[in-house]
C-alpha positions in Angstrom: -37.7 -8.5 4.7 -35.2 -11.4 4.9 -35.7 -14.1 3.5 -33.1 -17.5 4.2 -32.8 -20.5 2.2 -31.0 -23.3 3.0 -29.1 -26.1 1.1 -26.4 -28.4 2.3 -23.3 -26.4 2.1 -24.6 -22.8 2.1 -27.4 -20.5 3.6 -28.5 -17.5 1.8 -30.2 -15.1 2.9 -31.7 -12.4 1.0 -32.0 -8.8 2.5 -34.8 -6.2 0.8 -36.2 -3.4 2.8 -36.4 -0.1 2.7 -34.3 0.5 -0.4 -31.7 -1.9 0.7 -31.2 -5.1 -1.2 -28.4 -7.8 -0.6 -27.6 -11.5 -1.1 -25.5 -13.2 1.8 -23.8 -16.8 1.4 -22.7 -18.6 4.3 -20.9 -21.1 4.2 -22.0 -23.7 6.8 -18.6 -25.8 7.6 -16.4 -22.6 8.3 -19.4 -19.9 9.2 -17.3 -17.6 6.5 -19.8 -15.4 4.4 -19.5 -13.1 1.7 -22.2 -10.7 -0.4 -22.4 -12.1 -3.6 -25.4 -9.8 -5.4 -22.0 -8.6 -6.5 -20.3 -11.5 -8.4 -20.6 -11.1 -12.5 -22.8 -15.2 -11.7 -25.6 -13.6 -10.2 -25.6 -10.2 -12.3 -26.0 -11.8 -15.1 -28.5 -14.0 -13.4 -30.5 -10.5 -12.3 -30.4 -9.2 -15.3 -28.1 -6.3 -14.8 -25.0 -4.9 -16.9 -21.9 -5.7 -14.9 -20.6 -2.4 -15.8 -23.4 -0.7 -13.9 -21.4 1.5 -11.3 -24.7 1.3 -9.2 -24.5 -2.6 -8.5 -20.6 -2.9 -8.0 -20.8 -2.8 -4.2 -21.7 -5.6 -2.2 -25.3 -3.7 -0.9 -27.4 -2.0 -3.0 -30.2 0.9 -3.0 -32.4 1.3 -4.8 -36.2 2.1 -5.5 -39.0 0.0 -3.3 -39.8 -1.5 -7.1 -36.3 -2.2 -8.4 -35.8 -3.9 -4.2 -39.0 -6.0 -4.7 -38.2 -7.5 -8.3 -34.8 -8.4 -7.5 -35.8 -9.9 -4.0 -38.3 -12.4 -6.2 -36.0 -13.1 -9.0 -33.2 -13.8 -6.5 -36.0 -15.9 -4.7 -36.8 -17.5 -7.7 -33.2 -18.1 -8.5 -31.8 -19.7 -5.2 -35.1 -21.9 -4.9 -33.9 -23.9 -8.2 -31.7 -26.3 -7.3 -30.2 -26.7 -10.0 -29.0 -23.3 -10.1 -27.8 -23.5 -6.4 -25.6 -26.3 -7.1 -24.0 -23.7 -10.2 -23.4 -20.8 -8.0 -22.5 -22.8 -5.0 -19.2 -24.3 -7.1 -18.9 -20.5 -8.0 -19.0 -19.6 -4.7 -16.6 -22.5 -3.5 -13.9 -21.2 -6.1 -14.3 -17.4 -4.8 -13.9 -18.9 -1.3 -10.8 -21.0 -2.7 -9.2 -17.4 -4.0 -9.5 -16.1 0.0 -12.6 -13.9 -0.9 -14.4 -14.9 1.9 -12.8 -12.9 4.8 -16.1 -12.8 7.2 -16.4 -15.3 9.7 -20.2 -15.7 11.7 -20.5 -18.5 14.0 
């Protein structure tokens, strides 16, 4: 299941199937895109220890019921504005630092 949601400067899309979970930014202007599930902003947000060897990588898997909560809470999450407009300055200072190698058009 994917799952996009749009705002002005970024899309995200969230990835959950089979085990597989995954948070993509893109942002719009430059088509550069990074997984952030990764970034300590949105483990935090998830509820997970940023220590956790299991969630350092930008894709994770996981069990069908660990995939499904974190696809609704990320849902959840990325639907509040207000919380979009937080991680997207995040998101624009990892971008700033070169992070954000990726380019889709």
């Amino acid at each position: 299941m994917k799952k996009i949601i749009k705002s002005k400067i970024y899309n995200f899309e969230i990835i959950a199937k089979n085990g597989y979970f995954a948070v993509k930014a893109k942002h719009k202007p430059t088509g550069r895109f990074s997984y952030i599930n990764n970034l300590n902003t949105i483990l935090a947000e998830l509820g997970i220890n940023i220590t956790d060897n299991k969630h350092q990588d930008s894709s994770w898997f996981l069990s069908k019921k660990e995939v499904r909560k974190l696809r609704e809470l990320s849902e959840e999450l990325l639907s509040d504005k207000s919380f979009r407009n937080y991680i997207e300055q995040k998101l624009d200072e990892d971008r700033k630092y070169g992070e954000w190698e990726n380019i889709e058009k």
